[in-house]
C-alpha positions, 0 to 999 in steps of 0.5 A: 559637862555640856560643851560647845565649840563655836568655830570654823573649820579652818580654824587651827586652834578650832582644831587643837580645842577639839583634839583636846576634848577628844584626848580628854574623852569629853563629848562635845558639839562642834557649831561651825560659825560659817553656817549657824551663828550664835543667837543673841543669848548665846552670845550675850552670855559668852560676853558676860563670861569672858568680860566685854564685847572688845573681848571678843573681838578677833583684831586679826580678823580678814575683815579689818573693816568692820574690827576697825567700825567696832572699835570706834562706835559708840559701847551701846552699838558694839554688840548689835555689830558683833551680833551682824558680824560674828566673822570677826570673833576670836575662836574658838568659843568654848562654852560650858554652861555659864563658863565660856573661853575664847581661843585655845585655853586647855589649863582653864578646861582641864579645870572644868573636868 
């Protein structure tokens, strides 16, 4: 298994995912999103996995003005945000090769061993 954790510090389910995984002796990269976003591929094949770009979207996020923009722009425009503006993500984004979860999800890891 090759596993990311996309996430913040901060973040409590960043650090439930990363207590799992330590618990589960699985190596694992932690990629703070507050100082290495993800690339467009990256992040076109977490959206491919978990289903759409709304998906992703944290509606809980600080910043409601841009959840709210995505929310409303036209579907050919909302990646392109979301790629500007990966503060709004849900985290973590855990990713195994092709699979990728988003928030704290251990019964579909535990799946992955």
């Amino acid at each position: 298994m090759n596993i990311q954790i996309w996430g913040t510090k901060k973040c409590n389910d960043t650090k439930k995912a990363e207590r799992f995984f330590k618990e589960h002796n699985i190596k694992f990269q932690f990629i703070d999103l507050k100082e290495k976003e993800m690339s467009k591929g990256e992040l076109n094949s977490v959206v491919s996995s978990v289903g759409s770009v709304m998906d992703m979207v944290n509606t809980e996020a600080k910043d409601k003005d841009t959840v709210a923009l995505i929310q409303y722009i036209a579907d050919e425009d909302k990646f392109d945000k979301l790629l500007e503006n990966q503060q709004i993500i849900k985290t973590p984004v855990v990713r195994n090769g092709k699979q990728a979860t988003l928030g704290y999800q251990p019964d579909v890891w535990k799946k992955w061993e």
